[in-house]
C-alpha positions in Angstrom: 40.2 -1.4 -0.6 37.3 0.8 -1.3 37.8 5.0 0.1 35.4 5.2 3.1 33.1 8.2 3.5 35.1 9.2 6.7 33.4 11.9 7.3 29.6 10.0 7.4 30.4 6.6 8.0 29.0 5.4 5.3 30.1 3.4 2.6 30.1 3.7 -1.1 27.4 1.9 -3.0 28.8 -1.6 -5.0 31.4 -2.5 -1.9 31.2 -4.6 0.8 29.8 -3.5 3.6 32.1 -3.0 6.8 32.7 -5.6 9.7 29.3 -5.7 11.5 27.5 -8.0 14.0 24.0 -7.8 13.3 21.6 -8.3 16.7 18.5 -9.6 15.7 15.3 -9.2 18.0 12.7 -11.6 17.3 14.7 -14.1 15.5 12.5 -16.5 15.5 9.5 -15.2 14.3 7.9 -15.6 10.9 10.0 -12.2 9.4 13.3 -13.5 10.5 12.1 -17.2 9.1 10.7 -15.8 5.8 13.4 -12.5 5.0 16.1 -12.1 7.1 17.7 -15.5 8.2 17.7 -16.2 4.1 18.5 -12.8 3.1 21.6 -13.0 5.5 22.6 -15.9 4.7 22.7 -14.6 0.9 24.5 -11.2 2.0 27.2 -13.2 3.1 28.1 -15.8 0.8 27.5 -12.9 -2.4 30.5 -11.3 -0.4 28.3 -8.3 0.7 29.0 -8.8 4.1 31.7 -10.6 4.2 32.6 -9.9 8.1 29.5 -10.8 9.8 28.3 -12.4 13.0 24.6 -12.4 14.0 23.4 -12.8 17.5 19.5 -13.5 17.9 17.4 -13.2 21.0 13.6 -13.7 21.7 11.6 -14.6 24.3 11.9 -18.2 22.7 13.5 -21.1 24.7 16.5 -21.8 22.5 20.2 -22.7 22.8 23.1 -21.5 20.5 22.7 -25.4 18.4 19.0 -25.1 18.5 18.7 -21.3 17.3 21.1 -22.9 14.5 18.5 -25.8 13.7 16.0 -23.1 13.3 18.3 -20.8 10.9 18.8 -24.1 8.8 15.0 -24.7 8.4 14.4 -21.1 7.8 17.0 -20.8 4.7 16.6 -24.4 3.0 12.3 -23.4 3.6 12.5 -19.7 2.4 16.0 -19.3 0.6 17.6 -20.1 -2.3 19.6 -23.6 -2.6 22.5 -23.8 -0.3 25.6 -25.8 -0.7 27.0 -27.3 2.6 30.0 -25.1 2.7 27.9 -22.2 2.6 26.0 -23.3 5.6 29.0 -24.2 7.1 30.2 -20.9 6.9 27.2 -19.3 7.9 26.2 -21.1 10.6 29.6 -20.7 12.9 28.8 -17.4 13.0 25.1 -17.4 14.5 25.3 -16.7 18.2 21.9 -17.3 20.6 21.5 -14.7 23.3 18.3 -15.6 24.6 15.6 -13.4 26.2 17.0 -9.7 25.5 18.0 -8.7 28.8 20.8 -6.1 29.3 23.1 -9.2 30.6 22.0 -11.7 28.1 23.0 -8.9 25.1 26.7 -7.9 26.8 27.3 -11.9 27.5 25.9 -13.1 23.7 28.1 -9.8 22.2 31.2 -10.7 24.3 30.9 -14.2 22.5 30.2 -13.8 18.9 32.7 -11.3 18.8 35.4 -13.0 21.1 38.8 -13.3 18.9 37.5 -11.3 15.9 40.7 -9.4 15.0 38.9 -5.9 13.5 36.4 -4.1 15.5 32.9 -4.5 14.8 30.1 -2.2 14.0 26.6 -2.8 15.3 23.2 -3.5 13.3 20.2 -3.6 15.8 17.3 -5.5 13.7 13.9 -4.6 15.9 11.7 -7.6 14.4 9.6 -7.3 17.2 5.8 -5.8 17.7 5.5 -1.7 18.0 4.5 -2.0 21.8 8.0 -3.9 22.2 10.8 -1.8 20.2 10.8 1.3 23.0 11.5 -1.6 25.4 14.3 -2.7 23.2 15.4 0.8 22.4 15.7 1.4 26.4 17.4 -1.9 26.7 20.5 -0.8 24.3 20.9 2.1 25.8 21.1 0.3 29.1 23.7 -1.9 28.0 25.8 0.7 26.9 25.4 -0.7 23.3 24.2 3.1 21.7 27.6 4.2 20.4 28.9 2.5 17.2 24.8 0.6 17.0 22.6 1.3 14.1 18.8 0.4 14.4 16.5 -0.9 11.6 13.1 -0.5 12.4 9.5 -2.0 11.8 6.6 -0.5 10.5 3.9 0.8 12.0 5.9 4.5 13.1 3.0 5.6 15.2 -0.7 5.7 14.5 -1.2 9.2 14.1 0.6 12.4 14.5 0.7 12.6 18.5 1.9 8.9 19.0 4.2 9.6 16.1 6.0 12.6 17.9 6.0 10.6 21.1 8.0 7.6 19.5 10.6 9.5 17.9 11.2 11.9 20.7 11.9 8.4 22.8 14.0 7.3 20.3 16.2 10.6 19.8 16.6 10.5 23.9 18.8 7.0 22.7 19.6 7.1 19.4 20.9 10.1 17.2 18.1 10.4 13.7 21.2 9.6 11.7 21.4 6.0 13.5 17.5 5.0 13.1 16.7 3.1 9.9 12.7 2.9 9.3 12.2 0.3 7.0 9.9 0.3 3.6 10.4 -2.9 1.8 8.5 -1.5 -1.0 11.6 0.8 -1.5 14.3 -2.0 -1.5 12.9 -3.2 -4.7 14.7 -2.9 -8.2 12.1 -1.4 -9.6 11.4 1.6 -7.1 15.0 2.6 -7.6 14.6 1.9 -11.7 11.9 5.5 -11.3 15.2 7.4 -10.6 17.2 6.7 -13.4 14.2 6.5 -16.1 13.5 9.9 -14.5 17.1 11.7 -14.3 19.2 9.8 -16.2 17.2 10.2 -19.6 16.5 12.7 -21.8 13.4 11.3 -23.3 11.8 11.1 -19.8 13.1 14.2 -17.8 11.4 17.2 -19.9 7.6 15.7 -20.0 7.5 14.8 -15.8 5.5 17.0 -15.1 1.7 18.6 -15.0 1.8 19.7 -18.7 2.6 16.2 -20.1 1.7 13.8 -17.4 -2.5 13.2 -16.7 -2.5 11.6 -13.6 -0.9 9.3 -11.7 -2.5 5.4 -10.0 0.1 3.5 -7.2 -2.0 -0.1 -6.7 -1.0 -2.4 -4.8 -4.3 -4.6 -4.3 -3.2 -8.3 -2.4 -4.6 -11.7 -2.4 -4.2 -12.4 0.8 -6.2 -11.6 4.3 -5.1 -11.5 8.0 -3.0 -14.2 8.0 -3.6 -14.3 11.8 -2.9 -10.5 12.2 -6.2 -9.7 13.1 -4.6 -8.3 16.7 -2.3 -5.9 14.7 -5.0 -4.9 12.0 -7.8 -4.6 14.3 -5.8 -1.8 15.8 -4.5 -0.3 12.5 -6.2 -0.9 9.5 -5.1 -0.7 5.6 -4.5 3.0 5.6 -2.3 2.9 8.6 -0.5 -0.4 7.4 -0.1 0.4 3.6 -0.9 3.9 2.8 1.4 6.1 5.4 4.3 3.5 5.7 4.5 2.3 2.3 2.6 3.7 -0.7 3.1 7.5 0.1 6.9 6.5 0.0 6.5 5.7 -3.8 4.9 8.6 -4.5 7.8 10.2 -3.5 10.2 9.2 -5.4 7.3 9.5 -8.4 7.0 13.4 -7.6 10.5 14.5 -6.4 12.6 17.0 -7.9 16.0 15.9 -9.6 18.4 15.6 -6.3 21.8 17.3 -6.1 23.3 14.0 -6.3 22.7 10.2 -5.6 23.7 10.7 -1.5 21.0 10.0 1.2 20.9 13.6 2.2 19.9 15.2 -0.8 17.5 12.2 -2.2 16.3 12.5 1.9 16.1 16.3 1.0 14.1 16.1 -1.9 11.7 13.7 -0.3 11.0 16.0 2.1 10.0 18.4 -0.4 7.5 16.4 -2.1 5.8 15.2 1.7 5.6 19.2 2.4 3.7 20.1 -1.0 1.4 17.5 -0.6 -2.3 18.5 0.5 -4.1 17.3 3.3 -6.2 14.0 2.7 -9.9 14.7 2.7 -12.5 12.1 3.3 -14.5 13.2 0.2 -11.9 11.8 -1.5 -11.2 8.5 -0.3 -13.3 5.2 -0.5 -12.9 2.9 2.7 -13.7 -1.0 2.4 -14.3 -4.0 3.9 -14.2 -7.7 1.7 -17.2 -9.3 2.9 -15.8 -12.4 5.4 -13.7 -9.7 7.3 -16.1 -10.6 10.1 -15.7 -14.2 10.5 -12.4 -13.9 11.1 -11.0 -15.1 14.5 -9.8 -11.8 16.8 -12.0 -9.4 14.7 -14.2 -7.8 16.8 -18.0 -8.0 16.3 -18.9 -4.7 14.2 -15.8 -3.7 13.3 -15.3 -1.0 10.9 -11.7 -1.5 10.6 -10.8 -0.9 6.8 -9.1 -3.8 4.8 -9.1 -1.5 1.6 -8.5 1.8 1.0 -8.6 4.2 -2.3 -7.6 7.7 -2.1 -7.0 10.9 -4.5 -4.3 13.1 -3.4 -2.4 16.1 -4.5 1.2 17.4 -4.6 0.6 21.2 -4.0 3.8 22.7 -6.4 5.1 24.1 -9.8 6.0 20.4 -10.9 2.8 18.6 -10.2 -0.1 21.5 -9.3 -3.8 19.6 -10.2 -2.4 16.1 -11.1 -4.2 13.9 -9.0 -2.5 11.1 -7.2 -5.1 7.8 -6.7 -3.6 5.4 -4.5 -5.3 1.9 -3.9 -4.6 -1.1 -1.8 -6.8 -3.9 -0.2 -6.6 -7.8 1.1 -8.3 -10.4 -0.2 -8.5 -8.7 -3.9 -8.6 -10.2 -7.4 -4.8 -9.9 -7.6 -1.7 -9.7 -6.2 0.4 -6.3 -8.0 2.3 -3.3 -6.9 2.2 -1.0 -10.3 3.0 2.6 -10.5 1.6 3.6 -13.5 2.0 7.5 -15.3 -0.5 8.1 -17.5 0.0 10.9 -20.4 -2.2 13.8 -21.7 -3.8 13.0 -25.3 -3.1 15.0 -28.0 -4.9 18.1 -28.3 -6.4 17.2 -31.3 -6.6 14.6 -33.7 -5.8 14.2 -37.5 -7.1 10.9 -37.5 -10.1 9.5 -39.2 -13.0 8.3 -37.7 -13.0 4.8 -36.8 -9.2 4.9 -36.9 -9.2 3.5 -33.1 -7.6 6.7 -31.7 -8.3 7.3 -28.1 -10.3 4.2 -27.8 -7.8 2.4 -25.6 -6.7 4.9 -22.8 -4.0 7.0 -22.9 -0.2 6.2 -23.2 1.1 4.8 -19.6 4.8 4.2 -18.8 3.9 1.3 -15.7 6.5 0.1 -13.9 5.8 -3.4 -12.1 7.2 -3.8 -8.4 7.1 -7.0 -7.8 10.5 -9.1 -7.1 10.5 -10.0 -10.8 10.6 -5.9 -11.7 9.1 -5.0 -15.1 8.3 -1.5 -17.1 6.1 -1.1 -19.9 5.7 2.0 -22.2 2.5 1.6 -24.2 1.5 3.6 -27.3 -0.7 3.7 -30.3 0.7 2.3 -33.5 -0.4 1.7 -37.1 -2.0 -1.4 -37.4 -0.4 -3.3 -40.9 -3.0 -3.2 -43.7 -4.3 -0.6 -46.6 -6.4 1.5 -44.0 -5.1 3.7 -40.9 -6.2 1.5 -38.3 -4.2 2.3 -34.8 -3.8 0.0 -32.0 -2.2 -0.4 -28.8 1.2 -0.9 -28.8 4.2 -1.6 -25.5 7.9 -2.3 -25.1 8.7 -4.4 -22.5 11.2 -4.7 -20.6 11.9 -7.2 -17.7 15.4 -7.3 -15.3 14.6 -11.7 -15.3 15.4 -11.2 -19.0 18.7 -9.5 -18.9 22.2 -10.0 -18.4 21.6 -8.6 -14.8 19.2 -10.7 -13.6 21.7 -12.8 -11.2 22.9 -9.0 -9.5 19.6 -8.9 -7.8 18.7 -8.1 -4.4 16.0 -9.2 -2.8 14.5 -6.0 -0.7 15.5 -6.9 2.7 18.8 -8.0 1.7 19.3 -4.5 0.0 17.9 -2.5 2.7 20.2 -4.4 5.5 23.2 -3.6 3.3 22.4 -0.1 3.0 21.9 0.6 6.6 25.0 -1.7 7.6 26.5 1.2 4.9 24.6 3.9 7.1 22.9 4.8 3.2 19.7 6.6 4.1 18.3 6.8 0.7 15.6 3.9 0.8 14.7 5.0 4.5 12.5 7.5 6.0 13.1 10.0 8.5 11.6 11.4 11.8 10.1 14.5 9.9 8.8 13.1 6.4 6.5 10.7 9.1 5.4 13.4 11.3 4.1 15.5 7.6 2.8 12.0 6.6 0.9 12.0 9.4 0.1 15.4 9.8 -1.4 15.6 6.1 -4.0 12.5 7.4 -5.6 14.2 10.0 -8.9 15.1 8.5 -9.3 11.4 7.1 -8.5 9.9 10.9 -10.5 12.5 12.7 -13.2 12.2 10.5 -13.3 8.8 8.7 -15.7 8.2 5.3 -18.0 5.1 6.2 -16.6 1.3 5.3 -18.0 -0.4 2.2 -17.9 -3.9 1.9 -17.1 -5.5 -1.6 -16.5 -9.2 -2.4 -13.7 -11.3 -1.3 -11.7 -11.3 -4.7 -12.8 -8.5 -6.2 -11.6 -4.9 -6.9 -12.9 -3.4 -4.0 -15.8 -1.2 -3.5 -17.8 0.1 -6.4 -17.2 4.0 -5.2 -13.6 3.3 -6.3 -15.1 4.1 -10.2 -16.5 7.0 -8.9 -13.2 8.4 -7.4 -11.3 8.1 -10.2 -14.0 8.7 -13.0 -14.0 10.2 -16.3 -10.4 8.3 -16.1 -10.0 4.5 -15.1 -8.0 2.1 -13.1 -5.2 0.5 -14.6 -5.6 -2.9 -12.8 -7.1 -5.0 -13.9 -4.8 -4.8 -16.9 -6.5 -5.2 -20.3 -3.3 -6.5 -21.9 -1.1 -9.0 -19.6 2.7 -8.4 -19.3 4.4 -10.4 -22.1 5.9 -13.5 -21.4 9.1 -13.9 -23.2 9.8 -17.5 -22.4 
């Protein structure tokens, strides 16, 4: 059996996680349907969680065999293919609380763990609106359920720096900061984690991170899709709020952070930290707000809104490491594509030996881009002699894709990792009370003083002031060469 971290409770990373009944609020909205119920389901029969029970509760009318019929649905709809036995074995163990009342939770908990031979550690899972998770929060600590309970939580973590303070002090009068997991999918992604071993665990990488070697930097994450009848939730928060704060910022962490003492939460936590600190406050001169152009129409927006559905933003990471490498951050709905590149874009050459006409410099500079979608790519491009009797250079790239490797079966899908690790109490892919509060902090002259919204074309770019953000240089996306297709 695998040495536990006695000392943290946590787990080492590879093993199984411990014996755990994971209580899931909301379970049966579209997040459980889509993520969790699947990714769960997958946890278990990989042999991650071997030891699991789960015990939903919403404000749903269900029954225990009913909650079941909607678990199957969910999994054969949004999972991968599952053999009866595996259902059979996942189903026993789904448990139906209903409504999440202090008697309903101590009753449905009583149940799903009734005759379960080793005691079992607690995984709250608040799927549930922001206006509902205090009320959840307050409802745990009612039932007594605090000690031995860990707490994943959703996205948004406040809407600016004073509502920010106020949730976390209500949380810490519940929960110890070590309990509270606040979720990032972005981070739970192969890819994300890929940045910390190109980074650290290479020498040909490691020595040129940094201002004298690196340009700039671009984190786009443009999307194809709109509202999807969210309009109540966006209306109030907007594509900065939703995708900026709580998501992209998080990459650039792990982009700009310093070589951790070691792989633990604490000093990765540490060194994230760090990077949040050095990082300049957002001004409004350097951000470009948008809005794609049938925003209006849709139902629940209010008439004249000037809620942003795109933003664009330069940014800066104040230290020795990164000091006048701009940071430009882009995301939008209803864009020409779906992506979620971080690409790193090199300084030319001082000067060149080449002749004229030879091609140098005509295609951008060198960019190591790593791709994080589910299918998690990286490219290194880089100019090459084209074959012939003259010096011609051209854009070159090696590609490499987890889908073709040897690997590609040992994939997580991001919610599946991220329940593991905070089942394992692992804090690395989380954030914590006081990287949010800088986050926040560091956006108060954009909120307090907002640039004015721009609408652009459903399916395009965004706004034509993005060109101007980011000029001489230029956006990576669209990409002039597509990723290579090896099949």
């Amino acid at each position: 059996m695998a040495k536990r971290d006695t000392a943290s409770g946590r787990h080492p990373l590879g093993t199984p996680g411990p014996p755990t009944t994971v209580i899931l609020f909301g379970a049966t909205g579209d997040l459980s349907k889509r993520k969790l119920l699947p990714g769960l389901l997958h946890l278990l029969r990989s042999g991650l969680l071997p030891n699991m029970q789960v015990l939903g509760t919403s404000l749903e009318e269900h029954t225990r065999d009913s909650f079941i019929e909607f678990a199957h649905a969910a999994v054969t709809e949004h999972g991968d293919e599952v053999s009866q036995g595996d259902w059979d074995e996942f189903s026993k163990r789904l448990f139906w609380a209903g409504p999440p009342t202090v008697e309903n939770l101590t009753a449905g908990l009583a149940e799903a763990e009734a005759g379960l031979t080793e005691p079992q550690n607690r995984l709250a899972y608040l799927s549930v609106p922001p206006r509902a998770a205090l009320a959840v929060i307050a409802t745990l600590g009612e039932a007594g359920l605090v000690e031995g309970t860990r707490i994943i939580m959703e996205k948004p973590f406040g809407t600016d720096l004073a509502s920010a303070k106020v949730l976390n002090a209500a949380l810490h009068a519940v929960f110890d900061e070590s309990q509270i997991f606040r979720i990032d999918h972005f981070l739970g992604k192969e890819a994300a984690l890929n940045i910390l071993a190109f980074r650290f665990a290479n020498g040909l990488f490691e020595p040129i991170w940094h201002r004298n070697m690196i340009d700039h930097v671009q984190i786009d994450v443009p999307e194809k899709l709109g509202l999807e009848s969210r309009a109540e939730f966006y209306e109030a928060t907007g594509a900065y709020r939703d995708m900026v704060v709580t998501h992209l910022f998080q990459v650039l962490a792990f982009t700009a952070m310093e070589a951790p003492t070691g792989l633990d939460p604490d000093a990765i936590t540490v060194e994230k930290n760090k990077v949040f600190r050095s990082m300049l406050p957002i001004q409004p001169a350097d951000v470009v707000r948008g809005q794609y152009d049938s925003y209006q129409s849709e139902p629940g927006v209010a008439p004249g809104s000037e809620t942003e559905t795109f933003i664009s933003l330069r940014c800066y990471v104040d230290n020795w490491r990164w000091a006048d490498v701009p940071f430009y951050l882009r995301t939008g709905k209803k864009m020409a594509e779906g992506q979620r590149i971080i690409s790193i874009a090199f300084k030319e050459p001082p000067q060149s030996m080449f002749p004229e006409g030879s091609g140098i410099g005509q295609n951008g500079p060198d960019h190591l881009t790593f791709d994080l979608a589910d299918s998690s790519k990286m490219s290194l491009s880089f100019y090459g002699k084209r074959p012939g009797p003259d010096f011609r250079l051209d854009k070159l790239s090696m590609q490499f894709s987890v889908e073709e490797s040897a690997w590609s079966g040992s994939v997580l899908e991001a919610y599946e990792r991220l329940i593991l690790d905070a089942v394992k109490g692992n804090h690395t892919l989380f954030t914590t009370a006081e990287g949010v509060e800088r986050l926040w902090e560091i956006s108060e002259p954009l909120l307090d003083n907002p640039p004015p919204v721009r609408t652009y074309p459903d399916g395009s770019w965004g706004p034509n002031q993005i060109h101007q953000l980011i000029a001489p240089r230029a956006w990576r996306l669209p990409f002039e060469r597509k990723w290579r297709d090896k099949k």
